[in-house]
C-alpha positions in Angstrom: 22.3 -5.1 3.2 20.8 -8.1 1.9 17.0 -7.5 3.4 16.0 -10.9 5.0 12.6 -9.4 4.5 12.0 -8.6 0.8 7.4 -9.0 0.5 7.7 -9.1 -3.0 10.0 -11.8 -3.4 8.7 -14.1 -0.2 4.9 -13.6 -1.8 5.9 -14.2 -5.6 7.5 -17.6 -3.9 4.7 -19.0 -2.7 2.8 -17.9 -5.8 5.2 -20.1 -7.8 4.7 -22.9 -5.1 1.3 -22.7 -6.4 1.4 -22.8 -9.6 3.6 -26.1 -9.3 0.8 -27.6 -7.5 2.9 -27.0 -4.0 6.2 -28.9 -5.1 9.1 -27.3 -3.8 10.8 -24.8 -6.2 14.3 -25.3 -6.1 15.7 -22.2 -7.6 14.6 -19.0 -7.2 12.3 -18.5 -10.4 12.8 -21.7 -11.6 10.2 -24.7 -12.1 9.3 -27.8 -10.3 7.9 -29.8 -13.2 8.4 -28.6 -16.0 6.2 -31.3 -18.0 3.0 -30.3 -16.1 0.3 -28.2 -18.2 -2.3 -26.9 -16.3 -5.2 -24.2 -15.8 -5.3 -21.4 -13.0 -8.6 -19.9 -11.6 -8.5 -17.2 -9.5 -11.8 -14.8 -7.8 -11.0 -11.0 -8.7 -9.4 -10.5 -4.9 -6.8 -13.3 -5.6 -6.4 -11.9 -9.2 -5.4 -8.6 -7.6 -2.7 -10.4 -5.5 -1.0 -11.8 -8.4 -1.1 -8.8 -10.8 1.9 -6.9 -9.4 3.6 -9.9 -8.8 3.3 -12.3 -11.9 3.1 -11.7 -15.7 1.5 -14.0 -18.0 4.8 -14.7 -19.2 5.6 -15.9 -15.7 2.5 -18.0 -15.9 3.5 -19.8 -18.9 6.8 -20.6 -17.7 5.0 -22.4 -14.8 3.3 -24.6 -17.0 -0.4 -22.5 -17.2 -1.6 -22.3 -20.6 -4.8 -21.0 -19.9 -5.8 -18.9 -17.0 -9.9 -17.6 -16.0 -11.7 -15.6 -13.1 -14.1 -18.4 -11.1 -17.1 -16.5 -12.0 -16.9 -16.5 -15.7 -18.6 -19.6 -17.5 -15.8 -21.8 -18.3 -16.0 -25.3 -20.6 -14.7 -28.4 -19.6 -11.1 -29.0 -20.3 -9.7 -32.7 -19.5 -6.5 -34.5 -18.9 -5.1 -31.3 -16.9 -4.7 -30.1 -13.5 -6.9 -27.0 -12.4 -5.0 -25.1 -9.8 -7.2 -22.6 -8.0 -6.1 -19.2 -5.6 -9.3 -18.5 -4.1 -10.8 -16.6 -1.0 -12.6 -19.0 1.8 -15.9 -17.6 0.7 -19.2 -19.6 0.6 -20.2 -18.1 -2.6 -16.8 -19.1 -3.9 -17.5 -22.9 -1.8 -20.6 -23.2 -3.7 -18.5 -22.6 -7.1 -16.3 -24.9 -6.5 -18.5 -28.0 -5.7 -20.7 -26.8 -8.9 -16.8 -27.1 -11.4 -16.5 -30.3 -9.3 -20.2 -32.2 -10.1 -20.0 -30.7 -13.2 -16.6 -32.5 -13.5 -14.9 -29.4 -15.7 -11.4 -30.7 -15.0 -10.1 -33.9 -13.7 -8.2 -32.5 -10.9 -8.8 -29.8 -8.4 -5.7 -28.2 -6.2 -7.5 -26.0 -4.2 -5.6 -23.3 -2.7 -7.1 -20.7 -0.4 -6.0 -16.9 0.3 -6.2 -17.7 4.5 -6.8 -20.0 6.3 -10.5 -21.7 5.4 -13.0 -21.9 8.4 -13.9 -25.4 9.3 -17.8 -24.9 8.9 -16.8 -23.9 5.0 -14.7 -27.3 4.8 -17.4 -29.1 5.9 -19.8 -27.5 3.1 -17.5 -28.6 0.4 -16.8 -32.2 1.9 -20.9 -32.3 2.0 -21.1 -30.9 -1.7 -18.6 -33.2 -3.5 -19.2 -36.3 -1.8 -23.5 -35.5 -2.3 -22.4 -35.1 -6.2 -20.0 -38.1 -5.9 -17.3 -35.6 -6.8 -15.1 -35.7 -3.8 -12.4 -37.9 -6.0 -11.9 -34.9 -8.1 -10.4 -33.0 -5.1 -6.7 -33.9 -5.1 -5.5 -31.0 -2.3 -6.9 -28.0 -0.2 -4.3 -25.3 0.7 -4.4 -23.1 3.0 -2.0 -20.2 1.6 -1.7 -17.1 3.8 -1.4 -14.8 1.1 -4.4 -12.1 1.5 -2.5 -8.9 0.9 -1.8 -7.4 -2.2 2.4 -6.5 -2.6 2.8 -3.9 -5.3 6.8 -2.9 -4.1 9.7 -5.2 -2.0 8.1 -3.3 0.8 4.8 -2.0 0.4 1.7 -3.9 0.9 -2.1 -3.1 1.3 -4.5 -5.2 2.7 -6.5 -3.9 -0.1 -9.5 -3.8 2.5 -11.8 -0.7 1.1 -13.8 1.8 3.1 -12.0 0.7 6.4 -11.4 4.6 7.8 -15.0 5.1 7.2 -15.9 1.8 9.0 -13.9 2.3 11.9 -15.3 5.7 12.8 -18.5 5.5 11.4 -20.9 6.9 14.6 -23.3 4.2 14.1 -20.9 1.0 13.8 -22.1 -1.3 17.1 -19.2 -3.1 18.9 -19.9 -6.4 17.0 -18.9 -4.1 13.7 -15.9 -2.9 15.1 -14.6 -6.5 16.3 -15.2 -7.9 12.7 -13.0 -5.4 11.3 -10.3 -5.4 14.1 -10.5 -9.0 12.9 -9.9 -8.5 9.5 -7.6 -6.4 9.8 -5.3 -9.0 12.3 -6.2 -11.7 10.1 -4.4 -9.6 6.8 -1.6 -9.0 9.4 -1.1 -12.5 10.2 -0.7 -13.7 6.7 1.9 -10.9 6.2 3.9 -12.3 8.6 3.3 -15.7 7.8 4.4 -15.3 5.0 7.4 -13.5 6.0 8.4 -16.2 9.0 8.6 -13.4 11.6 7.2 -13.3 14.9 7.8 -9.7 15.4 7.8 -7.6 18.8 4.4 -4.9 18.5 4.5 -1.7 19.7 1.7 0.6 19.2 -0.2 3.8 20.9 -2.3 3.2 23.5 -6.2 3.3 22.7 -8.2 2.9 19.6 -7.9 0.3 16.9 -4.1 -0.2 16.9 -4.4 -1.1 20.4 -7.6 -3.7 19.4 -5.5 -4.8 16.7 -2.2 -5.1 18.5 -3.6 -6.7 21.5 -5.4 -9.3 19.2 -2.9 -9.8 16.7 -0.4 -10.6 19.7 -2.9 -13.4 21.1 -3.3 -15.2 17.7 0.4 -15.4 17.4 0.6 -16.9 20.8 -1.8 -19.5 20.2 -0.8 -20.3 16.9 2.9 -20.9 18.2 1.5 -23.2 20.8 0.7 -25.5 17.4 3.3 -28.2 16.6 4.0 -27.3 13.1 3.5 -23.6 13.2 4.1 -21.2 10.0 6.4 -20.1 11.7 8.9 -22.8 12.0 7.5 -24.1 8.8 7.7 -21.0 6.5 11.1 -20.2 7.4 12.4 -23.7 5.5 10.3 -22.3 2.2 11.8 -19.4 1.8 15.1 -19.0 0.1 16.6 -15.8 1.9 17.4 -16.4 5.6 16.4 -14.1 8.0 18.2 -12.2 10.2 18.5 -13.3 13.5 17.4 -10.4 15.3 13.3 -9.9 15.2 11.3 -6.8 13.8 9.4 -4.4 14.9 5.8 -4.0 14.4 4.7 -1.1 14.8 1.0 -0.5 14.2 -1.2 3.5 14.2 -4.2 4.8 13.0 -5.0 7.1 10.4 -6.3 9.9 13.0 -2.3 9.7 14.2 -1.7 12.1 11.4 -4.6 13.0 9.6 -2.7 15.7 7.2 -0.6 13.3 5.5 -3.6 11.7 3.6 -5.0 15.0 2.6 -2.1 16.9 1.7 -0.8 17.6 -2.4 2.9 16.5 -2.6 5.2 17.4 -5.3 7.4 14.1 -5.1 7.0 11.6 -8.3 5.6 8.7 -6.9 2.9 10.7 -4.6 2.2 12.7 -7.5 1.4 9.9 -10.1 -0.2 8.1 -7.3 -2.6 10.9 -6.0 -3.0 13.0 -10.1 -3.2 10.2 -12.2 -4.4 7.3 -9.9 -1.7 4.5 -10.4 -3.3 1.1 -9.3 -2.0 -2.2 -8.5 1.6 -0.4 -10.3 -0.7 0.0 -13.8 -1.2 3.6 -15.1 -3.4 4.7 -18.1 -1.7 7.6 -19.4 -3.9 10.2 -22.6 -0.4 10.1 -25.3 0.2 12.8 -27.2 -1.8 11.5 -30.6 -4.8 11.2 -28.2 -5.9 7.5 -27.6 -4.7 5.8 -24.1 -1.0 4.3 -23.0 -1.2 1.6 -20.2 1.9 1.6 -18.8 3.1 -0.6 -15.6 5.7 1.2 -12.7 7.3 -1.7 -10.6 10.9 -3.0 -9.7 11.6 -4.1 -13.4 11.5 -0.1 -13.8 14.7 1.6 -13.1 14.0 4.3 -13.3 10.6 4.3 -11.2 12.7 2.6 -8.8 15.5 5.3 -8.7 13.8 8.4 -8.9 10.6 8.2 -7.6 11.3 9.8 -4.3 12.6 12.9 -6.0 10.5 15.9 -6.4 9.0 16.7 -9.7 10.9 19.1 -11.2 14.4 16.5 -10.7 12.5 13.8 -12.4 12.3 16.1 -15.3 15.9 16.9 -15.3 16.5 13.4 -14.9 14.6 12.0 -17.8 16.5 14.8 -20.1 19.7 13.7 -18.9 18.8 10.5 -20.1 17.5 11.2 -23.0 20.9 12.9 -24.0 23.0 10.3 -22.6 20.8 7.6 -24.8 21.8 10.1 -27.6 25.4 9.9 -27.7 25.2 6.3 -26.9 23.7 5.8 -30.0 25.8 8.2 -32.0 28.6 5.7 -30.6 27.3 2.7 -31.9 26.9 4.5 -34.9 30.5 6.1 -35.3 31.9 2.4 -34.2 30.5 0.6 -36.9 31.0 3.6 -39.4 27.2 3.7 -39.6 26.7 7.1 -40.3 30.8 8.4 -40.6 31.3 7.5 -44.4 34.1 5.9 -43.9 35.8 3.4 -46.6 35.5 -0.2 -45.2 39.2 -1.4 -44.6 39.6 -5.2 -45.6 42.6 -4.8 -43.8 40.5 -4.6 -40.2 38.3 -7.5 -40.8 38.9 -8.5 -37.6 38.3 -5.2 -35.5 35.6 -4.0 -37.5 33.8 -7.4 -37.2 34.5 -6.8 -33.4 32.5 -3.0 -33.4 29.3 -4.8 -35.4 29.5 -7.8 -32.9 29.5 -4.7 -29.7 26.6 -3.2 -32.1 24.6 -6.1 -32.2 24.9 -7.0 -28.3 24.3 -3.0 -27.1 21.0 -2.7 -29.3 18.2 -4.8 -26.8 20.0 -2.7 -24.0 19.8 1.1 -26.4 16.0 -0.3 -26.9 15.0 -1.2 -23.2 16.4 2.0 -22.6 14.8 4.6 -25.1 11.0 2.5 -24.3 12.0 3.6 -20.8 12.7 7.4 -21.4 9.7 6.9 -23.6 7.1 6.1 -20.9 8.5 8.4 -18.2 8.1 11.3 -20.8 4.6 10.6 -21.3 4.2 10.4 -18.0 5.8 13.5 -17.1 4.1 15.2 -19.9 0.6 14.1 -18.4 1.8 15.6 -14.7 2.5 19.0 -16.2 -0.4 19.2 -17.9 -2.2 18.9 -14.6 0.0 20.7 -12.3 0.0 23.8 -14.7 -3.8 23.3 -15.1 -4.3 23.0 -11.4 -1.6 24.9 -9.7 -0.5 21.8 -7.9 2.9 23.3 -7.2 1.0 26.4 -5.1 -1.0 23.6 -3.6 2.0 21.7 -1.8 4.6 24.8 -1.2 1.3 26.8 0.6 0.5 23.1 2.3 3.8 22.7 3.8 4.2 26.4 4.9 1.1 26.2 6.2 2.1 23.4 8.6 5.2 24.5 10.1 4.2 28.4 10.7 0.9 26.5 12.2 -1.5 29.0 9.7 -1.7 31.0 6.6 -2.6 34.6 6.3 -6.0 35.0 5.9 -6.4 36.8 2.1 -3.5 34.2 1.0 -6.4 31.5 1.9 -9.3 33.1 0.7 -7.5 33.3 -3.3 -6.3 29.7 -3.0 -10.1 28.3 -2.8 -11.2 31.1 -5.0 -8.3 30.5 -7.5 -7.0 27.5 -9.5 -7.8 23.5 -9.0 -10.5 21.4 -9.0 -13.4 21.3 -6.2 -11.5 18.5 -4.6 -8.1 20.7 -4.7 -9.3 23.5 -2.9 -11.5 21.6 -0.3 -8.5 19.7 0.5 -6.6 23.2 0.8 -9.3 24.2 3.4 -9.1 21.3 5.4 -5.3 21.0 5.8 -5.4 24.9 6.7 -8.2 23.7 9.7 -5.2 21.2 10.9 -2.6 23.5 10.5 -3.8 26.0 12.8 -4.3 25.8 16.0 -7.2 28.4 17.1 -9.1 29.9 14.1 -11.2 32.7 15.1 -14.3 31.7 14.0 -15.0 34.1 11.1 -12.3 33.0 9.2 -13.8 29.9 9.4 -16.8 30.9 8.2 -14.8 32.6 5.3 -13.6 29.9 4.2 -17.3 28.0 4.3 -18.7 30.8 2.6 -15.7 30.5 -0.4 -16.5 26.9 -0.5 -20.0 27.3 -0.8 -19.1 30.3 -3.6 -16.9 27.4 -5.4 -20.0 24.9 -5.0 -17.8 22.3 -3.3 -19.7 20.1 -1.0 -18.0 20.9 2.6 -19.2 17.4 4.6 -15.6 16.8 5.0 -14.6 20.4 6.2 -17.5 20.1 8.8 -16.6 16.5 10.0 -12.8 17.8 10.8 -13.8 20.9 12.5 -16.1 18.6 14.2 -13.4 16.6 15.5 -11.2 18.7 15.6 -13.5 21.1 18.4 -13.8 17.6 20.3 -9.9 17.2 20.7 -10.1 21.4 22.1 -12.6 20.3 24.8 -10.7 17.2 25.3 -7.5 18.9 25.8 -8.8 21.6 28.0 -11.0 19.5 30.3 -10.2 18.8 33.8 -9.2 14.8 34.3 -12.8 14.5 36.1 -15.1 15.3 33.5 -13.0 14.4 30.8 -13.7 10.4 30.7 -17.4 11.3 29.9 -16.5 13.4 26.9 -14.3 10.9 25.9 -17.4 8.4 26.5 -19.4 10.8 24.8 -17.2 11.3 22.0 -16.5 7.5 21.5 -20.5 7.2 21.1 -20.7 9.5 18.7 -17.9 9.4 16.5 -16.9 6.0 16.7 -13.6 4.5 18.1 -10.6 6.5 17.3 -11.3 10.2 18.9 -7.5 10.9 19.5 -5.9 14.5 19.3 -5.9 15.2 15.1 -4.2 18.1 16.0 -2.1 16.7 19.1 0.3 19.8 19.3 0.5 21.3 15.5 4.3 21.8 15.7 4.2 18.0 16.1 3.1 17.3 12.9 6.3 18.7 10.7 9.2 19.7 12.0 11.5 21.9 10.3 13.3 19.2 8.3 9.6 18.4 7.2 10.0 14.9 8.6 6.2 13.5 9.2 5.1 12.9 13.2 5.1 8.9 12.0 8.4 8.7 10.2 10.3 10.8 13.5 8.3 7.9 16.0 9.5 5.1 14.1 12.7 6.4 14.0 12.1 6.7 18.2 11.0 3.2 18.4 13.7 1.7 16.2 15.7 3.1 18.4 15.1 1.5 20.9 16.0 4.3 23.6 13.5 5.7 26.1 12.0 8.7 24.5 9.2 11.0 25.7 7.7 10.7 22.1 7.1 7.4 22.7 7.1 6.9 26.7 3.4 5.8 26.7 4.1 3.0 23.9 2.3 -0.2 24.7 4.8 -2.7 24.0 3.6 -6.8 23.0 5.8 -10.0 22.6 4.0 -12.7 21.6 7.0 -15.5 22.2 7.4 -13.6 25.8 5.1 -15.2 28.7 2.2 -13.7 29.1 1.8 -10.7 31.7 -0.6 -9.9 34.2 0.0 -6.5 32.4 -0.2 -6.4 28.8 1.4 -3.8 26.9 3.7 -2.6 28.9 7.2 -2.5 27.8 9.8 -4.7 30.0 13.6 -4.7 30.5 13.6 -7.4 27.6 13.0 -4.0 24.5 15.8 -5.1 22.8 16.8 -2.1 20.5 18.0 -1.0 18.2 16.0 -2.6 15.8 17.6 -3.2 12.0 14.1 -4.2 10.5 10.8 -2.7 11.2 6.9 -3.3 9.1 4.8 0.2 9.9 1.4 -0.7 9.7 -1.2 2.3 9.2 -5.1 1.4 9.6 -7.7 3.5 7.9 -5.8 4.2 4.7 -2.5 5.1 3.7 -0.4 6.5 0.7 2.8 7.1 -1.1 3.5 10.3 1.1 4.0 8.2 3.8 6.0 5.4 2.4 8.4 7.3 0.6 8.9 9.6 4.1 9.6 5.5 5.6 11.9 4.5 2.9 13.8 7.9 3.0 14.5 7.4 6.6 15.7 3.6 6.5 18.5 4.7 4.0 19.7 7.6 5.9 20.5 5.3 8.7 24.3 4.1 9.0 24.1 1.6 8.4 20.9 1.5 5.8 17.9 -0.1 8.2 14.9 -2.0 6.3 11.3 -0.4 6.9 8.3 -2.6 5.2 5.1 0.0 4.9 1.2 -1.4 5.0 -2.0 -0.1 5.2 -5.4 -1.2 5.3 -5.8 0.2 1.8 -3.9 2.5 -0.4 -5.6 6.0 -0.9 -4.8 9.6 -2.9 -6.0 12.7 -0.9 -9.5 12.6 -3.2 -10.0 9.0 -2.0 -9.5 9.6 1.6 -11.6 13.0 1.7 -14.6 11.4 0.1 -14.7 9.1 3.0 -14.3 11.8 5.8 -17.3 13.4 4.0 -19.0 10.7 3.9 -18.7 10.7 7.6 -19.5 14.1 7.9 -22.9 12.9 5.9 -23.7 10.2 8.3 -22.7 12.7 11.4 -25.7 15.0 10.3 -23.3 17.5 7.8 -24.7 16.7 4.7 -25.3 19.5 2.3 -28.2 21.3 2.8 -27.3 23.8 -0.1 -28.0 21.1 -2.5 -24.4 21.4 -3.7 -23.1 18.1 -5.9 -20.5 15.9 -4.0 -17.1 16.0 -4.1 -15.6 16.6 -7.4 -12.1 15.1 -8.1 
């Protein structure tokens, strides 16, 4: 189906709106103007926002011959526009006023990520008109564009430390509700952007609820406004959406805590979470030594087509390519007699002129091709050398057994964190085996502390988990009564999102491995009641409002074709292939967007529940170094 809410495209619009100083593009990757030259200046936030999305040969089609970071000393360059994609920052205000009285360009098209608070307006009205500048000012945007888009449907809010944030036991109420609000504010330009006023659903308690509940009163009032992005946005944009409205549906990283620890053998996990893909760039070591850079995005297809395949098809796959490159080649070659020996026939003039004409066309295609199978085979290459090295393979079969028998035997554990991997490996091992199970007597626990402490691995994280994890026992087992004062207790000291880790194991995986969030999307898409999902707060922003928020009416209109899953507190490949696998099982194929807050591999996301464990009073007291990756 053709998906009325493609990110990539919608985002990489607007870019191209900006670069044309806002003029309406008429075509799809075409230019407004093309006479205009001008310069782009972006901060490093607004520079990761346009990396996935726009090459410099993109640039230079839209008329930017030179482009520069707003921090970097820059000289004066006249007689040509400066377009700048900046965050509403003071530091960033104060920049801008300092170009302007220092008159380095003529004009200034100002164009903010969100929307730019007035007391910051103010500043640079002040500051330009104080340095009789103020003329050099020709527009101020705001653009709705703070997220980073690095596939058709998957964003991060690229918003760093947020799990850590969110449950950190000394963060004060005022903390919390700045992040709640940075988080809805990210939100709301995602959907700007899209031109969807979607229906919310979320689990009760803890930040999705904060941000559902306050994402769902800033799209009221904003639709109270005249000319609202909403109605606006929609004429911008070339694809039409559909006329049914998405789902929303937003969770928290403590939903399914096993799913950002885990190893997974698929491709796009693996290059993700081994060799630490970023913003769809990957340095690779070659085979001569030296470093490759290579990118992985849509204009990849074979990134595109095979990374949701496990490892060991990928490899299969690239061979088969690699032979079928082969024989095209000897084809082109036996066509035009390039390597049979054969007599040229005068007679044939016409035919043979025909083959070299075929020849000429098929070589950029052969070449695209072979740099393709090039770049997968070094990338391939690189993952063996680190799965052999590490036993990755061991690490996600045992994983994934792990969670559906609910444990591990206890010698099998033992010669895992004793055995092969890095530090970070095996402490992820140990904690993943603390999810899995759901009572562990406590000397294998302290087994598995004491083979930690053998490996010198720093065990804050395994100590925060168990932490938690004992919390959601007592929570589970206490009596209604006394069980709001734990929960009090427990919201004191470990922050905001105490909810059950390990809400029934068997939850987690099921036998067809499906993860606990891709099986309650699927429930809410659905649209059907559903004890999964019965206790679902349910928010329509373009619905009156109730004396009862959140709770879902007669007017749930399922099922739902399009959905965005939103996870706070860090989120990963895993995740979103799981998402994208389930949206083209569907008959017919659904359309599921995936964001997070930010985009973490299992070492990323275990460093911060350590660091937790640190600020929780587990910090090593065996002087052991931090985690190694």
């Amino acid at each position: 189906m053709a998906a009325a809410l493609n990110l990539r495209q919608k985002q990489t619009e607007w870019i191209i709106r900006i670069l044309n100083l806002n003029q309406a593009v008429s075509v799809p990757g075409g230019t407004a103007n093309e006479e205009v030259y001008k310069i782009l200046i972006y901060d490093r936030f607004c520079q990761d926002i346009l990396s996935p999305l726009i090459h410099v040969k993109d640039l230079r089609k839209h008329g930017v011959t030179l482009y520069f970071l707003l921090d970097k000393d820059r000289n004066p360059v006249h007689d040509v526009p400066a377009v700048y994609f900046i965050r509403p920052t003071r530091h960033n205000i104060n920049r801008v006023i300092a170009d302007a009285s220092g008159a380095l360009y003529d004009s200034f098209h100002l164009n903010f990520s969100s929307s730019i608070p007035r007391p910051l307006l103010e500043d640079l009205a002040t500051g330009t008109i104080s340095s009789d500048s103020i003329q050099r000012i020709s527009k101020v945007h705001d653009q709705y564009l703070e997220f980073v888009t690095l596939e058709d449907n998957l964003f991060s809010l690229a918003y760093s430390n947020c799990y850590v944030q969110i449950n950190d036991p000394s963060a004060g109420d005022k903390e919390i509700e700045e992040i709640i609000e940075k988080i809805v504010g990210g939100l709301f330009c995602v959907l700007a952007t899209l031109a969807v006023v979607p229906i919310i659903r979320c689990p009760r308690g803890g930040p999705a609820e904060m941000v559902a509940s306050l994402l769902d009163q800033r799209l009221r009032d904003h639709l109270l406004t005249k000319n609202n992005l909403f109605t606006e946005g929609a004429k911008f944009t070339s694809s039409t959406s559909s006329f049914q409205r998405p789902l929303l549906c937003i969770f928290d990283r403590n939903f399914e805590l096993s799913v950002a620890i885990q190893h997974d053998f698929r491709y796009k996990p693996l290059v993700h979470d081994v060799l630490g893909l970023r913003l769809n760039r990957l340095n690779v070591r070659g085979e001569k030594g030296g470093m490759k850079s290579f990118e992985l995005d849509h204009s990849d297809p074979f990134w595109a087509a095979n990374g949701l395949l496990e490892f060991p098809e990928v490899a299969v796959e690239i061979e088969t390519q690699l032979n079928k490159y082969k024989k095209d080649v000897e084809e082109v070659n036996r066509r035009t007699g390039g390597d049979s020996g054969a007599e040229f026939e005068g007679t044939d003039l016409v035919g043979n002129t025909k083959h070299l004409m075929n020849a000429v066309n098929s070589l950029p295609e052969l070449t695209e091709r072979k740099q393709v199978i090039d770049k997968h085979t070094n990338i391939a290459t690189a993952l063996l050398g680190e799965i052999k090295e590490r036993s990755l393979d061991s690490y996600a079969k045992k994983e994934s057994d792990m969670m559906i028998k609910g444990g591990i035997d206890r010698s099998e554990l033992l010669t895992v964190i004793k055995g092969k991997g890095s530090k970070m490996d095996k402490l992820r091992f140990a904690i993943m085996y603390l999810i899995s199970a759901e009572n562990i007597p406590s000397s294998e626990i302290e087994a598995v502390e004491a083979a930690l402490r053998e490996s010198e691995v720093d065990a804050s994280a395994f100590q925060y988990v168990k932490k938690i994890k004992s919390l959601n026992v007592s929570l589970a087992s206490a009596n209604s009564a006394s069980r709001s004062n734990i929960v009090d207790w427990a919201e004191k000291l470990y922050g905001q999102s105490i909810s059950a880790v390990t809400a029934g194991v068997k939850n987690l995986l099921s036998s067809d491995h499906q993860l606990a969030l891709t099986r309650t999307v699927d429930a809410l898409m659905d649209g059907k009641p559903s004890p999964e999902i019965e206790s679902y707060l349910l928010f329509d922003p373009r619905a009156p409002k109730s004396n009862n928020p959140g709770l879902s009416g007669s007017h749930l209109r399922g099922p739902f074709n399009e959905a965005i899953v939103f996870m706070i507190g860090g989120g990963n490949y895993v995740e979103y292939g799981s998402l994208q696998e389930l949206a083209l099982r569907q008959q017919p194929a659904k359309h599921v967007i995936y964001g997070t807050t930010e985009i973490l591999t299992g070492a990323e996301f275990v460093d911060q529940l350590a660091l937790l464990g640190q600020k929780t009073g587990f910090g090593t007291s065996s002087g052991a170094p931090p985690p190694a990756h």
